[in-house]
N, C-alpha and C positions, 0 to 999 in steps of 0.2 A: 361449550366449556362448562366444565363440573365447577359452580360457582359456592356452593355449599363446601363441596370436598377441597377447593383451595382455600378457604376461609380457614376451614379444618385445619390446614394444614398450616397455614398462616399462626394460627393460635396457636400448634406445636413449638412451633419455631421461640413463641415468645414466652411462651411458658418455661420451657427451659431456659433462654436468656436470660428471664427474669431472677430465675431459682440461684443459676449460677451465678450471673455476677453481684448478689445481695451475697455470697458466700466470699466472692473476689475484694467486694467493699468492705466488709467485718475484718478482710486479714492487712487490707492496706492502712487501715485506720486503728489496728492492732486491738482488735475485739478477741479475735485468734491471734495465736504466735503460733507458729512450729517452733518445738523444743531444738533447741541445739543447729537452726539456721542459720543462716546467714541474714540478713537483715536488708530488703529486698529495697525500700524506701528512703535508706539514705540518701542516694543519689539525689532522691529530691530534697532531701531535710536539708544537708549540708552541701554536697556539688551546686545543683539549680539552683539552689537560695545565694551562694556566696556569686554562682555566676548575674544572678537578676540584681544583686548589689552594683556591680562594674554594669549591667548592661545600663542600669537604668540612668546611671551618670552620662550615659553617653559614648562610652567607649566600647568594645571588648576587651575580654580578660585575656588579652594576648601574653603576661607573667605566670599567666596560671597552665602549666604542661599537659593539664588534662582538658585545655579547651582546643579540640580539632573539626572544630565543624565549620561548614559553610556558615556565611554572613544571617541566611533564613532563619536558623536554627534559634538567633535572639529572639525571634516571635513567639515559639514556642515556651520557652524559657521567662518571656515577660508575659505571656499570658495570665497567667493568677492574674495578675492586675486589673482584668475583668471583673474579677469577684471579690472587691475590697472587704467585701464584709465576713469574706473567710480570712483565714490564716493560708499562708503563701501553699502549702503542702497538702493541704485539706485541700484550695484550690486547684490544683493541678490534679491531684486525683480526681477531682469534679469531672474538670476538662477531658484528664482522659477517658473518662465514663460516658461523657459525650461526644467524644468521635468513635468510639468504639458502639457505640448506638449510630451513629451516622452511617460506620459501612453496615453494619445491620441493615440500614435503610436502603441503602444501594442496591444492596444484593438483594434484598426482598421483591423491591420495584423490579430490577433487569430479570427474576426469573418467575412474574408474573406477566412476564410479555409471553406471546403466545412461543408455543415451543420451547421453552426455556424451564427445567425444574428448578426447585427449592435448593437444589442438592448445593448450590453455593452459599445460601444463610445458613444452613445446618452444617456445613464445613466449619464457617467461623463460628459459631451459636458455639460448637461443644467442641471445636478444636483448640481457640483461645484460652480457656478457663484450664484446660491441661498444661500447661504454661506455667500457671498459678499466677500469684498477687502481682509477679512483676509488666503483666500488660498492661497495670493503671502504673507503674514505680519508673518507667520512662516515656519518653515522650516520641518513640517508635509508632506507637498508636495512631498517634497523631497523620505521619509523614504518611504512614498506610491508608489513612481515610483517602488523603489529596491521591496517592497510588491507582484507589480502588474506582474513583469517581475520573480518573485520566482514562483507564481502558475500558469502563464501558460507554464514557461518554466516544470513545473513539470509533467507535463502530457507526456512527454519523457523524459527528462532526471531531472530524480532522483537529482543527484549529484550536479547537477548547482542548483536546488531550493533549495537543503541544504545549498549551500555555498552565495547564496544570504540571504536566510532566516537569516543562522550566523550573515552576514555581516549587515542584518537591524538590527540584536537584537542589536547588539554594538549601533546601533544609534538611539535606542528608544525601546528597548526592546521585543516591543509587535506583532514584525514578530516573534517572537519563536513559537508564535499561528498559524502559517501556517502549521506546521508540523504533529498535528495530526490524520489529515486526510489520510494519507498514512501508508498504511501496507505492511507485506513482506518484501520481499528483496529491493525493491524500498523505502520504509520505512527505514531500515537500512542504507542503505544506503545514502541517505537524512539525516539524525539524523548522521552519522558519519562525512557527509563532513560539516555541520552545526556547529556543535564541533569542527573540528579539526579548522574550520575559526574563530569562534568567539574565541578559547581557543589561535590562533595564534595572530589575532590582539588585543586582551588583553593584551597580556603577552608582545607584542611587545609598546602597549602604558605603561605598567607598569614599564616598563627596562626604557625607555627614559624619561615619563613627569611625573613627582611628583602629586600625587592625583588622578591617572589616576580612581583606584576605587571606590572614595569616594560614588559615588552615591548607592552604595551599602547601604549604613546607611541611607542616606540623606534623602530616602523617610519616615523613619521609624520616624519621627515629626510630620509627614505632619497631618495637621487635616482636618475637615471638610468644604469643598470648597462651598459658598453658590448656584453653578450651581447646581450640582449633586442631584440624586435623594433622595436621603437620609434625602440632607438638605431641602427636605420641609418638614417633621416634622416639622423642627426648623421655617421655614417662617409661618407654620399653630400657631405652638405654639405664636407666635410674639403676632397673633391676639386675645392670651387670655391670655395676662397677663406676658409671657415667657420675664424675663428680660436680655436676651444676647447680644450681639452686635457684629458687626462686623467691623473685624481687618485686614489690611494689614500684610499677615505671611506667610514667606517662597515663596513669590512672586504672591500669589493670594488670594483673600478676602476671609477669613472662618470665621466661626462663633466660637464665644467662650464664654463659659457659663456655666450655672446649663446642665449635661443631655448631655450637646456635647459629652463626652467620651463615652457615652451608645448608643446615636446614630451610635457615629465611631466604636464604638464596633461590632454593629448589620450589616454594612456595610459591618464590614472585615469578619463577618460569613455569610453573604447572599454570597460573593465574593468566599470562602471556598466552600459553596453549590453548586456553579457553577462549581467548580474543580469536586466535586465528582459527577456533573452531567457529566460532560465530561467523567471521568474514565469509570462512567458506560456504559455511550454510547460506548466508546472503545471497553469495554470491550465485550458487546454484540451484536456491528455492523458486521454484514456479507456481505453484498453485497459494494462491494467497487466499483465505474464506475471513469471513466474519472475526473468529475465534484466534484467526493466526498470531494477529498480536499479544492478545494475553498469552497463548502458550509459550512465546520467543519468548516476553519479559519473564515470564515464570522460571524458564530452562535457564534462562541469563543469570537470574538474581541466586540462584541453585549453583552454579558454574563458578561464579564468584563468592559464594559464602564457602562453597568447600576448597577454597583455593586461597583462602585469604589467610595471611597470618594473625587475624584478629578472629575468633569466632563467637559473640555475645549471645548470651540466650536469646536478649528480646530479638535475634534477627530472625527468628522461625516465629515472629509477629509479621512479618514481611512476606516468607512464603506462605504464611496459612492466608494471610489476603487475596496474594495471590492467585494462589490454588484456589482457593473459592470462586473467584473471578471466573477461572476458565471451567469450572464446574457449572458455572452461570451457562454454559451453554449445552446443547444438547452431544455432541460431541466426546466419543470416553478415552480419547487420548491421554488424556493427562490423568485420570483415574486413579492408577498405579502409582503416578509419582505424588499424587498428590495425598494416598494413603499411608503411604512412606514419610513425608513431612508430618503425617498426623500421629503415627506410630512414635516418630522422635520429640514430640513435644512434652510428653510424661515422665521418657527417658527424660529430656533436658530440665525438668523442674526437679527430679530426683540428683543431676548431677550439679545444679544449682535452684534454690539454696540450700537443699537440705543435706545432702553429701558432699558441698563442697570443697568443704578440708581435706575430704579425704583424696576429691584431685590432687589437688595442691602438695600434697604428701606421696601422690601418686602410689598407694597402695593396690591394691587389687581388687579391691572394689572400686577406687575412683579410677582407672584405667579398665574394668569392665563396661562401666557406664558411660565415660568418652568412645571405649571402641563400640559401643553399640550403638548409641548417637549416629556419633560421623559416620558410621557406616548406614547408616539408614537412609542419612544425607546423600552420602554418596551414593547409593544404590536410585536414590529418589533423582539424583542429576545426570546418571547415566541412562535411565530410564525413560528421564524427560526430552534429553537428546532422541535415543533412539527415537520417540514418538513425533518430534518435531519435525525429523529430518521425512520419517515416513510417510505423515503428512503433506511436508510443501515437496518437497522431491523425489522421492520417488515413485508419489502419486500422479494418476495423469492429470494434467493440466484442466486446470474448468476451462469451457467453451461456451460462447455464448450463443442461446439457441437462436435457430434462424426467426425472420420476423413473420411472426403469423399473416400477417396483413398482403406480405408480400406477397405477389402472384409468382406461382412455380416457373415460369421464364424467365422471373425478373433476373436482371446480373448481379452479382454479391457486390460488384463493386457503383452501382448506381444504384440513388432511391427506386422504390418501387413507384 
């Protein structure tokens, strides 16, 4: 092993890290401003802070329409309180500065094992920071580190990527999606220590804080988000005549109108199609390797962001994890889609914050830079299917090799 030239390479890695997020820090902290943004850090000035007011009493903010997360999600949100000696905002950018150095860490360690390149900390190193400021402005970041350290811990131990996985669901749900990529007894057992954790710290937020479930209903309101792929129907239709508008509901701008219910309609069956795509793929994937889990979660969380009637920016803090992950390995399946995520993350910081009005208004430049987006997405989760299904299915199956030791008469079905 070229132990100089991984060092080398190692030092790449951080030097850019370094560079980039001291440029990520100046804009969260408002050293920079972009002119005529959006204002990236609210969420934690006034959301986070008014929500850490009701956590810390003891309750959730079940009055307040814009709290729909699992019960975990108060961890994050009461975090600052680690670092009394900042201010609540200052801390959480802290925090998120440290898990986003954590999966640095991850990904450095999993692809200085033998066989494994760099190419997954150099995914996140310079794919995050295209993004902009808002990777430290939610606490997405966060849910991503526990993401990143579920599947590559899962490539040995089973058990610990279930009980991480549990442990993200409670705090955003959408690590449940790391799971179906494991079969077997390694599968079982993941899906059981995943249950017993989430089913433990539910039930332990439900005994103690009032409302701990609400998010259970909460989403079941939610309409039509103008990011989401969906809603360019609705920004197409604007320009012939489509008299709808757009409303501040339930904590982000959706559209409301003649037709929105059929759009949201079509949204939650395309989202449906995706479920019974996955089933099938389960159901008929056979070659299961090392990598197979990260690529499932990858295609999964891809499948459901372009399906969903909510589409946030920070959720391409999600696939760029990800996608790194399965970079983590020697493997170039996921290559494509995972350049396609990286393409749309420039897009996404251009159509939030710095063009946002102009979605919102749906002109032509904000409906250029949504259809180029979601299409990038999309292209990125039709790609990752194909490569998924390639690999476990229509690949031939691994066999395992006969036992050297065995003497050539032996029977296959008795020791040697």
């Amino acid at each position: 092993m070229d132990v100089t030239g991984t060092r080398r390479r190692i030092a790449g890695v951080l030097v850019v890290c370094g560079a980039s997020r001291a440029v990520l820090v100046l804009f969260v902290f408002k050293v920079f401003v972009l002119a005529r943004a959006e204002d990236v850090t609210a969420d934690v000035s006034v959301i986070y802070r008014g929500w850490y007011e009701v956590l810390r009493q003891g309750g959730f903010p079940v009055d307040d329409v814009t709290w729909q997360y699992p019960p975990g999600a108060a961890l994050a949100i009461l975090s600052p309180a680690a670092l009394p000696f900042l201010g609540y905002t200052a801390a959480f950018h802290v925090l998120a500065l440290l898990a986003d150095l954590a999966v640095l860490c991850l990904l450095l360690c999993a692809g200085r094992r033998t066989g494994r390149p760099l190419r997954g900390a150099w995914v996140w190193t310079a794919g995050t920071p295209l993004l902009g400021p808002i990777l430290y402005a939610r606490y997405d970041v966060m849910v991503t580190a526990v993401a990143v350290a579920a599947l590559l811990a899962g490539v040995r131990h089973p058990r610990a990527m279930g009980a991480l996985a549990g442990f993200g669901a409670l705090l955003k749900v959408w690590p449940v999606l790391l799971l179906p990529g494991l079969r077997g007894a390694a599968g079982r057992r993941a899906w059981t220590a995943a249950t017993v954790t989430a089913a433990a710290l539910a039930s332990l937020f439900a005994l103690t804080m009032p409302g701990a479930l609400s998010f259970v209903t909460a989403q079941r309101d939610r309409g039509l988000e103008v990011e989401s792929p969906a809603a360019l129907v609705l920004h197409v239709a604007r320009h012939f005549g489509w008299n709808g508008q757009v409303l501040l509901t339930y904590g982000s701008l959706e559209f409301v109108g003649p037709y929105t219910d059929v759009v949201s309609t079509a949204s939650l069956a395309l989202t449906a199609a995706a479920v019974g795509w996955l089933l099938l793929w389960r159901l008929r994937a056979r070659r299961f390797r090392p990598h197979t889990a990260a690529q499932a979660a990858f295609t999964a969380v891809l499948l459901f962001t372009v399906t969903s009637r909510v589409l946030s920016p920070q959720y391409l803090v999600w696939l760029i994890g990800l996608a790194a992950v399965c970079l983590c390995f020697p493997d170039d399946g996921m290559r494509l889609p995972a350049g396609l995520v990286l393409a749309a993350a420039p897009v996404t910081a251009l159509e939030f914050p710095v063009y946002f009005t102009h979605v919102v208004a749906s002109d032509s430049l904000g409906v250029t830079l949504l259809l180029l987006r979601n299409g990038l997405l999309v292209a990125s989760g039709v790609t990752a299917c194909r490569a998924l299904w390639r690999s476990t299915v229509t690949a031939a199956p691994l066999t395992r090799p006969p036992d050297r030791a065995a003497r050539p008469t032996a029977r296959l079905d008795q020791p040697s």
